[in-house]
Residue, then its C-alpha position, 0 to 999 in steps of 0.5 A: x500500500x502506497x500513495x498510489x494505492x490511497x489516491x486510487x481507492x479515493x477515486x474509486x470512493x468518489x465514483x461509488x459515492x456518487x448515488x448516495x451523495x445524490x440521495x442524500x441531497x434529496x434526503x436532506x430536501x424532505x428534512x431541512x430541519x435535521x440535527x447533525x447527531x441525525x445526518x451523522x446516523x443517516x450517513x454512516x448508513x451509507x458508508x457502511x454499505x459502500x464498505x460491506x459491498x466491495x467485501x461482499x464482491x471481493x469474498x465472492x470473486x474469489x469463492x464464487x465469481x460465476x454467481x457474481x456475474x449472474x448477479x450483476x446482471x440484476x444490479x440495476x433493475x433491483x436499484x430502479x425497483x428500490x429506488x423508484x418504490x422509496x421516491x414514488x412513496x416520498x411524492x405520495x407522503x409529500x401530496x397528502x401533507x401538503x393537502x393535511x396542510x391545507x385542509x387540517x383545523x383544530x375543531x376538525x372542521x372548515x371555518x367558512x369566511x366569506x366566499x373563502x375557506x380558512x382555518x383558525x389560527x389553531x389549526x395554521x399553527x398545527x399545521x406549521x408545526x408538523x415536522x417531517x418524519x424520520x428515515x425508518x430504518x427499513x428506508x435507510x436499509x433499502x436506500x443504502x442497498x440500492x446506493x451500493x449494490x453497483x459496487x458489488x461489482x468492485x470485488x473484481x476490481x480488487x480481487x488481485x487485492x490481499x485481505x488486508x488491502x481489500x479491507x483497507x479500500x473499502x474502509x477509505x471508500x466508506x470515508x469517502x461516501x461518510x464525507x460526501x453524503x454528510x456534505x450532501x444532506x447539509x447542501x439538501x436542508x438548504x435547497x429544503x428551506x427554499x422548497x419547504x412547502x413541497x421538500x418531499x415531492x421534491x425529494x422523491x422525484x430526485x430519487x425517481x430520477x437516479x434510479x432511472x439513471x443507474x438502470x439507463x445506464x447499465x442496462x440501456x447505454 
């Protein structure tokens, strides 16, 4: 292991990193409002899945790489399945807040004024309160298997690797997506602020977005 060896596997992590950074900014859209203790858990998700699956490819090149390539041929419709499936539920989530926003009062009724319907300062004041819900770990899960499982594919790439360079790529890859997805839900809660009103509609057509891209571009280019 030398310099070479550190700025190659920097690379490498930028390259695979570069999916999850983009779930990340749309992660941060649909919450604006997230504690660094919260981005902090959320990304290391990521990075721990950066981390796992060159090893999972590295261990599988060398006892089973037939079963690897079968494999591979799946990567991207299980990512565009995912994918597709967590930004369809985000837009779903973000169109019934946005009409909970707009319908929800207090006294579970509409106070009619005039020719316009308004709810009493209660219920904006509800409403305005409502935060956005938490990544269940389900999600995180899914959205972590979906933003690495192309670098399964990785264990080709560093199976002349021992098991102690093996180990030590995928750890400089996993830091390198931590940074990158950090840095990408800090830049997501800014764009959030701006969209605040429709942050998870916004969120889930991002994530739509790079499904499309990982299948069309493994599949269709």
């Amino acid at each position: 292991m030398n310099l070479i060896f550190i700025i190659a596997s920097i690379l490498l992590g930028v390259g695979l990193a570069m999916d999850a950074f983009a779930i990340s900014i749309a992660n941060g859209i649909s919450r604006p409002d997230a504690k660094c203790r919260y981005v902090m858990k959320v990304t290391a998700v990521y990075a721990f899945f950066q981390f796992a699956m060159p090893m999972i490819g590295w261990v599988m090149v060398h006892e089973a790489a037939k079963a690897l390539g079968a494999f591979n041929k799946l990567v991207p419709w299980i990512a565009l399945v995912l994918l597709a499936f967590l930004g369809g539920r985000m837009i779903l989530e973000g169109v019934r807040c946005g009409k909970s926003r707009a319908d929800v009062c207090s006294d579970g009724g509409i106070v009619k004024n005039s020719n316009a319907e308004v709810c009493s300062k209660a219920a904006v004041s509800k409403a305005s309160e409502t935060q956005p819900a938490e990544l269940t770990g389900m999600t995180l899960f899914m959205q972590g298997v979906a933003t690495s499982i192309d670098a399964l594919s990785t264990g080709f790439t560093i199976s002349s690797y021992d098991a102690e360079a093996a180990i030590v790529c995928s750890s400089i890859i996993a830091a390198v997506t931590w940074i990158m997805c950090f840095i990408g839900m800090r830049i997501g809660a800014k764009v959030g602020e701006l969209f605040s009103a429709h942050a998870a509609i916004v969120g889930g057509v991002i994530l739509v977005i790079i499904g499309i891209e990982v299948f069309a571009k493994d599949v269709l280019l």
